[in-house]
MDTraj code that builds the backbone (N, CA, C; nanometers):
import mdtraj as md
import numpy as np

residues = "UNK UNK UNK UNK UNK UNK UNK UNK UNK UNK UNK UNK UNK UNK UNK UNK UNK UNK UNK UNK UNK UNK UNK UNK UNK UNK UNK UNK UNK UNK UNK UNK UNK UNK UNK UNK UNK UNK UNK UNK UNK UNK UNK UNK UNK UNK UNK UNK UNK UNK UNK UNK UNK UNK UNK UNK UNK UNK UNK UNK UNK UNK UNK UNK UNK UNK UNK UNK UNK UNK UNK UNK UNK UNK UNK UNK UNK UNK UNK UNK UNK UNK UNK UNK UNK UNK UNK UNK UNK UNK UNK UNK UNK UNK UNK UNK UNK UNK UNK UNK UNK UNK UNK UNK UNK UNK UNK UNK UNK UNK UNK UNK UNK UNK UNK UNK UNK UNK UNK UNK UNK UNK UNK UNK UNK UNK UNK".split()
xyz = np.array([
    [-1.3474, -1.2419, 0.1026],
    [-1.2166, -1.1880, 0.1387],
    [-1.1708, -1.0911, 0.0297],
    [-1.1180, -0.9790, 0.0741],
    [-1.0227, -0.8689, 0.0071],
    [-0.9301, -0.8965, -0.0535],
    [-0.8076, -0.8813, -0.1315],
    [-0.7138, -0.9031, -0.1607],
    [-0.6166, -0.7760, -0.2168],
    [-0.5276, -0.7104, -0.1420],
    [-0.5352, -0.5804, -0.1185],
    [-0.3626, -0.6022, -0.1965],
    [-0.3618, -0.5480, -0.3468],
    [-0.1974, -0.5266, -0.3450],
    [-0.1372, -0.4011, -0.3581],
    [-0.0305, -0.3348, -0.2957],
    [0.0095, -0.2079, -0.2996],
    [0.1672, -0.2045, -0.3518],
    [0.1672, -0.0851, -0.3930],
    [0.3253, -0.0779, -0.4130],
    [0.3433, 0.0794, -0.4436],
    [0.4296, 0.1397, -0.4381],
    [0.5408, 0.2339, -0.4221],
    [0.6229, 0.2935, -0.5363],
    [0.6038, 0.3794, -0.6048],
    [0.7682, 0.3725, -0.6807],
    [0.7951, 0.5270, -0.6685],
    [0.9249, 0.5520, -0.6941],
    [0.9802, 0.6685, -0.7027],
    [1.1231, 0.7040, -0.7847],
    [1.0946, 0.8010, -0.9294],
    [1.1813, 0.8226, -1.0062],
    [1.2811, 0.9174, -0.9812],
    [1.3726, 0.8664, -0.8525],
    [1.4901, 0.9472, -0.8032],
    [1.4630, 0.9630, -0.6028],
    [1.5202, 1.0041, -0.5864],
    [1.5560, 0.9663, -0.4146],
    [1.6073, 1.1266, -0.3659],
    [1.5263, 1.1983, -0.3012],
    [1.3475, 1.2157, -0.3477],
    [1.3208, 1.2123, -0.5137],
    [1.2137, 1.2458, -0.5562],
    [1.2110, 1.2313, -0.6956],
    [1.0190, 1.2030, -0.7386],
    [0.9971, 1.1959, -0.8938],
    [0.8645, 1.1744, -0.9314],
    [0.8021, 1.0331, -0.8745],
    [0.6884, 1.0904, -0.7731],
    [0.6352, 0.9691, -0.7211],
    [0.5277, 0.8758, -0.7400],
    [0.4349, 0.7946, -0.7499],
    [0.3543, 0.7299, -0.7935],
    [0.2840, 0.6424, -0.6880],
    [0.1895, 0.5952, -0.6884],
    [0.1573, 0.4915, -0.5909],
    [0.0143, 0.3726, -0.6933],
    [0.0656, 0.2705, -0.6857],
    [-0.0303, 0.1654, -0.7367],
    [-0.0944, 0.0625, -0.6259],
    [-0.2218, 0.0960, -0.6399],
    [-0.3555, -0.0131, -0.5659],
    [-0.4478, -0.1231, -0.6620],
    [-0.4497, -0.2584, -0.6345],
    [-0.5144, -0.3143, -0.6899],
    [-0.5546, -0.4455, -0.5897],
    [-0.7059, -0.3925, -0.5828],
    [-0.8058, -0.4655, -0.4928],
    [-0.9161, -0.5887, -0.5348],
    [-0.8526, -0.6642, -0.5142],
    [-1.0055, -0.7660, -0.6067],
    [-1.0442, -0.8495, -0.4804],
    [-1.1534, -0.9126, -0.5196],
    [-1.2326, -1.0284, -0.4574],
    [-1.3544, -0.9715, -0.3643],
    [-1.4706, -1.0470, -0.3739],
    [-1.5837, -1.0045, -0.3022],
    [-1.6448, -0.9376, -0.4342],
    [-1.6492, -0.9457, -0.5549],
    [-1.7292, -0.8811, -0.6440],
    [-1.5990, -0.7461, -0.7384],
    [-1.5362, -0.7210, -0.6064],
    [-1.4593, -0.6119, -0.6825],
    [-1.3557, -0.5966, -0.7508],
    [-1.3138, -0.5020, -0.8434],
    [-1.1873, -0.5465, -0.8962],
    [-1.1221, -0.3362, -0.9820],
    [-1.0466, -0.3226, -0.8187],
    [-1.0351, -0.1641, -0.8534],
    [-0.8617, -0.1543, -0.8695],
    [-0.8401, -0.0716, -0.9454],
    [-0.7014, -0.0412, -0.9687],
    [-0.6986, 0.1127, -0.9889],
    [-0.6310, 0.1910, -0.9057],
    [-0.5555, 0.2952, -0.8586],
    [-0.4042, 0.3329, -0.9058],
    [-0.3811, 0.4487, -0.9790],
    [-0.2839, 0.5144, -1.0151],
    [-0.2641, 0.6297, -0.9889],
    [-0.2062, 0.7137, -0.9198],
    [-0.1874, 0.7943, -0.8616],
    [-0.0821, 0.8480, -0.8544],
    [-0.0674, 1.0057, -0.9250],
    [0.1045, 1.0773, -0.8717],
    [0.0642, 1.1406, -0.7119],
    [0.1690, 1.1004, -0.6491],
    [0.1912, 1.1834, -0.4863],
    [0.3012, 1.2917, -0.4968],
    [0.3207, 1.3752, -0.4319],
    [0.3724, 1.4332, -0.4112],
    [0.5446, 1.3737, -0.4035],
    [0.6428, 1.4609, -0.4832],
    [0.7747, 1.3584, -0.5130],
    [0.8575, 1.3436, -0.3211],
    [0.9059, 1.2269, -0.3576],
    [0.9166, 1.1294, -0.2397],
    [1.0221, 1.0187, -0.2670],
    [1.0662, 0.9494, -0.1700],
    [1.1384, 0.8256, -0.1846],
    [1.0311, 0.7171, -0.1964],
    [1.1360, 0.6025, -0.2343],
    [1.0625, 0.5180, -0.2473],
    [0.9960, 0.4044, -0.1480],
    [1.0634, 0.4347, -0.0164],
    [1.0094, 0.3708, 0.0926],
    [0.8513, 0.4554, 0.1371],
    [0.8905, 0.6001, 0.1490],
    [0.7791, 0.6611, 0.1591],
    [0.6580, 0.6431, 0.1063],
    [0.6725, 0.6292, -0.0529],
    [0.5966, 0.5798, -0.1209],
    [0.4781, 0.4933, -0.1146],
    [0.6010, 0.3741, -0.0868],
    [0.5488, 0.2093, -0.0668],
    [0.4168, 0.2462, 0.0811],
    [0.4847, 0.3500, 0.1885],
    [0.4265, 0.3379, 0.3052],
    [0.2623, 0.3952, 0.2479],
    [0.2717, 0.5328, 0.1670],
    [0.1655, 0.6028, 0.1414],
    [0.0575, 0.5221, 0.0567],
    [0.1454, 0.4171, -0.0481],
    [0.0076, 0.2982, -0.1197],
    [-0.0482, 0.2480, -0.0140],
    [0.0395, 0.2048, 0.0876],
    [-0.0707, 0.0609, 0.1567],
    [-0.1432, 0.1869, 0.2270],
    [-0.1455, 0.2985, 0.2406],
    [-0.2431, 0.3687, 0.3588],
    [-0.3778, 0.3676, 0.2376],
    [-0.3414, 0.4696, 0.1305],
    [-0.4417, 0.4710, 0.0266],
    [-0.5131, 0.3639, -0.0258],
    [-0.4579, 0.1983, -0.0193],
    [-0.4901, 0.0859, -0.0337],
    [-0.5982, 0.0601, 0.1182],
    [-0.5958, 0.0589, 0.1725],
    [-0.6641, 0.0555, 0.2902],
    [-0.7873, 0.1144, 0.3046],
    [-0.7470, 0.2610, 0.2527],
    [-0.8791, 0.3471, 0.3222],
    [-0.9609, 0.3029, 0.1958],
    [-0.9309, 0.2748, 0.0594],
    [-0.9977, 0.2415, -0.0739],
    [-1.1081, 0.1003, -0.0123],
    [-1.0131, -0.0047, 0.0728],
    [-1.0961, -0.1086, 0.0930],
    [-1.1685, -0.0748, 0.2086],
    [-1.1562, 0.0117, 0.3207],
    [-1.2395, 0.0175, 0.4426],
    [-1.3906, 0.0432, 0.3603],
    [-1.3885, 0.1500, 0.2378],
    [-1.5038, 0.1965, 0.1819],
    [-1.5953, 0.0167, 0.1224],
    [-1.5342, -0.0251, 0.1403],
    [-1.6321, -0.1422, 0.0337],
    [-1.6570, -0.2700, 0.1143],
    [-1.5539, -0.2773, 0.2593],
    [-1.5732, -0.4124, 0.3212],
    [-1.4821, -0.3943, 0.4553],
    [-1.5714, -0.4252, 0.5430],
    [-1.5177, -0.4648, 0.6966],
    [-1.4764, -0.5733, 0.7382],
    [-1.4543, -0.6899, 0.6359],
    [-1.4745, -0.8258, 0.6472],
    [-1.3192, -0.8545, 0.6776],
    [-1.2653, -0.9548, 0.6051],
    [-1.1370, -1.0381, 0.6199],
    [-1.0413, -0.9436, 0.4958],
    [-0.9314, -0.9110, 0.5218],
    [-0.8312, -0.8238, 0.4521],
    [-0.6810, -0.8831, 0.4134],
    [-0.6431, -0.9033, 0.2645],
    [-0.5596, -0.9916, 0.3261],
    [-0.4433, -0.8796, 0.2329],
    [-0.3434, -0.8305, 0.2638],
    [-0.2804, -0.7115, 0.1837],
    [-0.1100, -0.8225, 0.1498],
    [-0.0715, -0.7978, 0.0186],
    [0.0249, -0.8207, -0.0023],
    [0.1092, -0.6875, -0.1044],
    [0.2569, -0.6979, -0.0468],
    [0.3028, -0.5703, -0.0868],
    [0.4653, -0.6696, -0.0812],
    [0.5468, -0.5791, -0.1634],
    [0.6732, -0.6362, -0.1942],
    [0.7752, -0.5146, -0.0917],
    [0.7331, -0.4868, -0.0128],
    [0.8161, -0.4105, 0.0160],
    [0.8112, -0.4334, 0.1749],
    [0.9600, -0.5114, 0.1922],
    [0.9762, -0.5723, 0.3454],
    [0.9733, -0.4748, 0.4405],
    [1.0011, -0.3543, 0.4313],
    [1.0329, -0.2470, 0.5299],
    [0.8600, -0.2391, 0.5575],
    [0.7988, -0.2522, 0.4403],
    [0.6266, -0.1814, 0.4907],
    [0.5396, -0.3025, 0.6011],
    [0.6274, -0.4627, 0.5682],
    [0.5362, -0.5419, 0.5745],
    [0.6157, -0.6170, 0.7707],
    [0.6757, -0.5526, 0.7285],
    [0.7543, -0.5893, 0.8811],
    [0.7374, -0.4394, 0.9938],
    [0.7559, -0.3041, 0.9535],
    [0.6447, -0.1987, 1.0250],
    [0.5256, -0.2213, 1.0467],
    [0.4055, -0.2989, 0.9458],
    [0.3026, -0.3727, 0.9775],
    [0.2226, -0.4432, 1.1055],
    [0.3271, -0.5436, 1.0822],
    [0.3388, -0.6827, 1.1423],
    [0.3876, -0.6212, 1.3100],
    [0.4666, -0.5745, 1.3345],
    [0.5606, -0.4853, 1.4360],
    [0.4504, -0.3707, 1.4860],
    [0.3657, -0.3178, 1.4224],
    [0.3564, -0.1919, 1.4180],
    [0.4286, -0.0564, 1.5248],
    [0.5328, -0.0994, 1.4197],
    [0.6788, 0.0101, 1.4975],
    [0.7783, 0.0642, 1.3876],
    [0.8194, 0.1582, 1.3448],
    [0.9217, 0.2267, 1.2550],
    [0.9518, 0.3293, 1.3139],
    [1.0840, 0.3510, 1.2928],
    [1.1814, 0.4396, 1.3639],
    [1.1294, 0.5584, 1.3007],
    [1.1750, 0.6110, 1.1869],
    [1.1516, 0.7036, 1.0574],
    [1.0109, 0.8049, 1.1570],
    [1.0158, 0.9232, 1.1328],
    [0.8930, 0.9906, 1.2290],
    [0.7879, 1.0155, 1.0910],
    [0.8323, 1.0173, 0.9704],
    [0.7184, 1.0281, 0.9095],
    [0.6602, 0.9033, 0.8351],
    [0.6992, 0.7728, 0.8321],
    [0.6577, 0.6886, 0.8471],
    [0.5571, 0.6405, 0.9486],
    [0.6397, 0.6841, 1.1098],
    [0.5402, 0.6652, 1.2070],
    [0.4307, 0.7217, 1.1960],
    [0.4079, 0.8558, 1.1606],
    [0.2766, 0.8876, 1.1097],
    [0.1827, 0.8386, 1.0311],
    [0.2331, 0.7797, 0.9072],
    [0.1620, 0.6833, 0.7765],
    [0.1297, 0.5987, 0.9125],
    [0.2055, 0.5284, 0.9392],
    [0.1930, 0.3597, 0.9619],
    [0.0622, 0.3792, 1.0971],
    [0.0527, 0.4849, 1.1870],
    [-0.0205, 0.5047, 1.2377],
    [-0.1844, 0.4946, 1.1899],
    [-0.1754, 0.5773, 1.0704],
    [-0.3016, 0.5866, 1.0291],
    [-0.3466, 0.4834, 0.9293],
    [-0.2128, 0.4177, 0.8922],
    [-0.2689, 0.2494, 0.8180],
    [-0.3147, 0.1983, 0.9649],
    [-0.2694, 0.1677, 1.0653],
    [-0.3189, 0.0714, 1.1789],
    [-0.4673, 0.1353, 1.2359],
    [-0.4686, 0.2735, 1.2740],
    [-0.6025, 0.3161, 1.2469],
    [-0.7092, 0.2140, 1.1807],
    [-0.6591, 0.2341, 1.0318],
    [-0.7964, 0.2263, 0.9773],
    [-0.7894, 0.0892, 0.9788],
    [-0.7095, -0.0184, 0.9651],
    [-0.7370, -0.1682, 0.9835],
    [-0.8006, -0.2595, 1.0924],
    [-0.7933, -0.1482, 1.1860],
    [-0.8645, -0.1759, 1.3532],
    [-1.0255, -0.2377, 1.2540],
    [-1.0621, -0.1337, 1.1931],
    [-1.2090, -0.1613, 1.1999],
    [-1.2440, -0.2481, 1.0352],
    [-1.1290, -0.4140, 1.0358],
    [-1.1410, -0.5033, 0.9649],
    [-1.1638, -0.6409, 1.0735],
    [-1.2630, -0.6864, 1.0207],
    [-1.2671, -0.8177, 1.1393],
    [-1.1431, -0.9016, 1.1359],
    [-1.0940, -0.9140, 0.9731],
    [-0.9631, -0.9757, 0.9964],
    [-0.8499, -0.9682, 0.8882],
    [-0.7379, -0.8949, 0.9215],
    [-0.6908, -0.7873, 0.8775],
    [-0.4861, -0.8737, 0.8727],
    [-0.4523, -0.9242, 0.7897],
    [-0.2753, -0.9557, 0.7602],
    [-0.2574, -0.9384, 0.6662],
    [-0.1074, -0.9239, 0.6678],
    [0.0075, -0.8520, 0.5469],
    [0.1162, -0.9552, 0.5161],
    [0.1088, -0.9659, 0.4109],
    [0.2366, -1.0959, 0.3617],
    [0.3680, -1.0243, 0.2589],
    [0.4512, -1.0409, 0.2833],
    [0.5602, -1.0010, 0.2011],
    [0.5496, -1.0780, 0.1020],
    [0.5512, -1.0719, -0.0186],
    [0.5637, -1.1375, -0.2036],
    [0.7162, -1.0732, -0.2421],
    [0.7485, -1.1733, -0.3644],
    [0.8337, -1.0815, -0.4650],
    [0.7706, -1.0278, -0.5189],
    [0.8713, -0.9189, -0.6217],
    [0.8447, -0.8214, -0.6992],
    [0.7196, -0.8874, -0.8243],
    [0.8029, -0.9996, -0.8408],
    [0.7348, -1.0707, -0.9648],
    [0.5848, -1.1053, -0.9500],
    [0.5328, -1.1106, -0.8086],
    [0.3837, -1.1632, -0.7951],
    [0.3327, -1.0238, -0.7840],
    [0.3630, -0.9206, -0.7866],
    [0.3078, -0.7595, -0.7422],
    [0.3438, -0.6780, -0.9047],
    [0.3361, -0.7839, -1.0123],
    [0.3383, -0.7199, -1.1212],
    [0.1931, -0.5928, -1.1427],
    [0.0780, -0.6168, -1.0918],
    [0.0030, -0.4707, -1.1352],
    [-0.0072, -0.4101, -1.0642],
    [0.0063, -0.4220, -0.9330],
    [0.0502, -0.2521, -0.8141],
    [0.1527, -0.2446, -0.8779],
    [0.2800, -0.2426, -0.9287],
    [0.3978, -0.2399, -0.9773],
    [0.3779, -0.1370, -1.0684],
    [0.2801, -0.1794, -1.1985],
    [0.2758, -0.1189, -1.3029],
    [0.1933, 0.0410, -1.2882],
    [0.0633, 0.0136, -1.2108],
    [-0.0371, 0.1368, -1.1557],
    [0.0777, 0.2402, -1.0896],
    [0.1865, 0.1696, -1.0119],
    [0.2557, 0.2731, -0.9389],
    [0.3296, 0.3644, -1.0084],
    [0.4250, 0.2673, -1.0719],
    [0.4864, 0.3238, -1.2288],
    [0.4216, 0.4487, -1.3341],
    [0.3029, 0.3962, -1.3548],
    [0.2024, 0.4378, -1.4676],
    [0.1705, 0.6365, -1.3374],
    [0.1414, 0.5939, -1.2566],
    [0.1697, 0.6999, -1.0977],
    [0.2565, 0.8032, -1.1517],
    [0.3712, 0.7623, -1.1445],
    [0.5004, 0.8866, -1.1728],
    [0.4747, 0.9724, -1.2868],
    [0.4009, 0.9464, -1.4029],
    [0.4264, 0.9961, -1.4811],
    [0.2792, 1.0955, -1.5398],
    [0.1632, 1.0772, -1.4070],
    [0.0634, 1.1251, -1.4262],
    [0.0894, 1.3084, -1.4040],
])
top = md.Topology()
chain = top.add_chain()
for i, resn in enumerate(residues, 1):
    res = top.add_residue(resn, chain, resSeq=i)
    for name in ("N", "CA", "C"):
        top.add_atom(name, md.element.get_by_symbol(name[0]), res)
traj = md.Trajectory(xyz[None], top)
């Protein structure tokens, strides 16, 4: 099994953006920092779990299990429905690519258990 954590940040609304991935289990253990293009911070959150995704489609088709602190991403998920039209686009192409996981859920955490997507995302803004 995968263990897929993502997170989001953004220094101002829009503002300097970041996105943190950190994937372990099955042998692997990858962490992702990344500046995006400046953004909010919901946007953000939406653009890690896509980049979190396509990072794990490359290494395993197997069981996926993604945790992210950010209720808006994990309830669009779960739903796969968001109002927002450029969200609907992200969230589209996260559901895309999870089709082709044999078995594929998203759990909402606090902030406090998503301490290193947290930090990668952070560490993000300022690349």
């Amino acid at each position: 099994m995968i263990e897929l954590y993502t997170d989001g940040a953004s220094a101002g609304n829009p503002g300097k953006s970041g996105i943190g991935v950190f994937i372990k289990g099955e042998g692997h253990l990858i962490k992702i920092s990344e500046r995006i293009e400046p953004t909010n911070n919901h946007t953000a959150e939406f653009l890690a779990l896509l980049r979190g995704v396509k990072e794990v489609a490359k290494i395993s088709k197997g069981i996926v299990s993604v945790r992210s602190d950010s209720q808006a991403v994990v309830t669009a998920v779960e739903r796969e429905f968001v109002k927002n039209e450029v969200h609907k686009q992200i969230l589209s192409e996260i559901m895309e690519v999870t089709e082709s996981f044999d078995f594929f859920f998203i759990k909402w955490i606090p902030s406090a258990e998503n301490k290193t997507a947290d930090a990668l995302a952070r560490e993000g803004i300022h690349k």
